[in-house]
Phi, psi and omega in degrees: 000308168327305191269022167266267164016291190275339164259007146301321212282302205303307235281313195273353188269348181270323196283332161287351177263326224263324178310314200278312188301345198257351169269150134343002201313341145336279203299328190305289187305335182272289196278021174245347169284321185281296220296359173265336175307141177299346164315303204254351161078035165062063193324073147273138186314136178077335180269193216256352191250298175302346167281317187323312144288015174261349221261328193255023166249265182347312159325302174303299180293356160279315219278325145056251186118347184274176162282112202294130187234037158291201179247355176212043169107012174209257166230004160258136180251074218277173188180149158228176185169130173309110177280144166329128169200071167176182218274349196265008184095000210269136221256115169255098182318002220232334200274158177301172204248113184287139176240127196225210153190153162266151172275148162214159162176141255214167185210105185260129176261022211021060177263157160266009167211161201229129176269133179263107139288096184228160169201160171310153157221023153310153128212237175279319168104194163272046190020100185211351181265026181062007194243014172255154212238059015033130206269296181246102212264310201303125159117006180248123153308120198274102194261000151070075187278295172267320212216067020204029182294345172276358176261354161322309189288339167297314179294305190306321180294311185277346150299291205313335180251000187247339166276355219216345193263022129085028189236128165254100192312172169279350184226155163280174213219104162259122167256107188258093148257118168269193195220145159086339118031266214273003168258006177125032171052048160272346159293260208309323196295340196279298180313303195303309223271324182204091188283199152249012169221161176270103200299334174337319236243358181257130200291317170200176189235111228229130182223120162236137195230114168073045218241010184257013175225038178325108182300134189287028151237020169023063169287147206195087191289132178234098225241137166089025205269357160276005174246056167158157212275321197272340177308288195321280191310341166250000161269333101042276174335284180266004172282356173088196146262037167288164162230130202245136178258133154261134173236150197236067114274139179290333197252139186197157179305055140225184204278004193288326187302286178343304163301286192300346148303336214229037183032040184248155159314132189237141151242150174211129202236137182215172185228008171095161180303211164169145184285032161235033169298135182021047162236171172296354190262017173264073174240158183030261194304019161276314198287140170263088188285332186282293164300348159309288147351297212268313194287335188276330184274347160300312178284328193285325197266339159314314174284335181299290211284317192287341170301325185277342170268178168333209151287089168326147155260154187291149155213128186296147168234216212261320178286118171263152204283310200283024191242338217286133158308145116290105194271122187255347182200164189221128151322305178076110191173149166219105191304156187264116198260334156333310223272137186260006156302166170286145195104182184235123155270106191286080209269000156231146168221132177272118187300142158067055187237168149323291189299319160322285151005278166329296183118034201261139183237171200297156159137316205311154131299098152309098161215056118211159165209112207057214238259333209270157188266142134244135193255280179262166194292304177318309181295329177284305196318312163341305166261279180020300210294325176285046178225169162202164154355122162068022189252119166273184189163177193241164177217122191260113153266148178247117165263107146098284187223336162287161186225104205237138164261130191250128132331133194206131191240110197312140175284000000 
């Protein structure tokens, strides 16, 4: 029993080599060098530097082989739409009107349902949209290294493997980079409102965000897997010597919420926060390509098992958009959305935030603030959410072995 046991393990540890040999780390490391590069000036939504990645996103899936599923004969998916102007979202009817585009292209198996892969290929620009976590942003290239040319550089690799791998899946395949992400999940909610496919015919939906910095206990947050029956066990299944936090909500900071709005099943892979999250300093020479690789070959054999069933069915899961906190106010932190412990795991502290201020340091555990226990990511947004501007409280961290209460006075 044993050495049958043990040529199961190897069959499946040779079938996780031959998924990772078949990805890229070439190719991973070429488009996350341009679309990161100080050239395009962090291809903020609307400028002359985001067509430019949208042209060398198009490029790639013509050199392919794929089909174009734009909107008018080619590989763009157009959209406009007024930017927000101010931190609070609020819309100045009066502001010029942003022209922007999604890449869409298609691999047709003449199947009747079709799997989706997408991820953003936005990012900040030169901060200047209030969304950057940097003490003076404005006028600095945002170059989005991780957030989000690697999950870009991910859908192409996983188009390039999915036209190549000389296997005709049971579904057909839409490759999605949407624009406008960091301005409000405005590429995908714009593409959901007038797709180029019949989202009825679509079985689920695969989102990658943030997929370059694969950590050495190569930890991996797997998001939406409560809006169909069949996620868990097979990624459960298939992770390998990955270690997978699940998470089973639909509604998520991506672009995966726009779908599951539209009732289809969504995954969604991240690879955790990082203290250079939406600053100038997420760049290139950061990205862990070799786990990008690792994560991408992962992603390969899930959608492979998932290919072989039916049409998922959908399920709504426990978060609704009017259960989502409204935050009036931010800590300046950055959770560890990975961490399987008790608590919010401080995996960033933003200079001159509250939580700086306090004296909260990258490393902390939260598990509390003000009256409310956090226990979870949910439990902190949760309180969070009951404070504004100028309300003093306390913030409880577990340091090492200690335990600290901090005064924190929100701005």
């Amino acid at each position: 029993m044993k050495s049958i046991v043990l040529s199961i393990a190897t069959l499946f540890l040779s079938f996780q080599a031959v998924f990772a040999q078949d990805i890229s780390e070439k190719n991973l490391r070429k488009t996350i060098s341009y679309l990161a590069s100080d050239k395009l000036k962090g291809r903020g939504t609307g400028t002359e530097s985001e067509q430019k990645a949208a042209a060398y996103i198009a490029k790639q899936f013509k050199k392919i082989g794929l089909a174009h599923k734009g909107d008018n004969g080619d590989y763009f998916h157009h959209f406009h739409f007024r930017k927000s102007s101010d931190p609070h979202g609020n819309v100045d009817e009066n502001a010029p009107v942003i022209n922007s585009q999604n890449v869409a292209a298609f691999i047709d198996n003449q199947a009747e349902y079709t799997i989706v892969i997408g991820a953003h290929y936005d990012h900040l620009g030169l901060g200047y949209d209030h969304n950057s976590l940097d003490a003076n942003p404005e006028g600095k290239i945002h170059n989005g290294a991780d957030d989000n040319a690697s999950g870009t550089a991910g859908v192409i690799e996983l188009a390039r493997y999915f036209a190549k791998n000389g296997v005709r899946e049971n579904h057909n395949f839409l490759f999605l980079c949407f624009s406008g992400e960091e301005l409000g999940l405005i590429g995908s909610k714009k593409f959901t409102e007038t797709p180029t496919i019949d989202l009825s015919k679509v079985s689920f939906m695969v989102n990658m965000d943030m997929i370059g910095r694969l950590n050495p206990e190569k930890r991996i947050m797997v998001g939406g897997v409560g809006t169909a029956p069949d996620f868990v066990p097979t990624v459960n299944n298939l992770k390998g010597d990955l270690t997978i936090k699940l998470d089973s909500a639909g509604i998520g900071p991506s672009d995966h919420t726009s779908f599951y709005l539209k009732n289809i099943p969504v995954l969604f892979f991240f690879t955790g926060q990082h203290s250079d999250y939406h600053k100038p300093s997420d760049d290139t020479e950061k990205i862990n390509f070799g786990g990008e690789k690792d994560l991408l070959g992962f992603a390969i054999r899930v959608i492979e098992s998932l290919d072989k069933k039916p049409k998922l069915a959908f399920q709504e899961t426990k978060a609704k958009p009017e259960d989502t906190p409204r935050f009036k106010v931010t800590l300046g932190i950055m959770p560890d959305y990975t961490w399987e412990g008790e608590g919010v795991h401080v995996d960033g502290v933003t200079d001159g935030k509250p939580a700086s201020k306090a004296g909260v340091l990258k490393g902390d555990v939260i598990v509390g603030l003000g009256d409310f226990a956090v226990k979870n990511i949910q439990d902190y947004m949760k309180a969070l959410a009951a404070f504004k501007k100028g309300d003093n409280t306390t913030v409880k961290v577990k340091r090492e072995k200690d335990e600290k209460t901090l005064p924190v006075t929100f701005q």
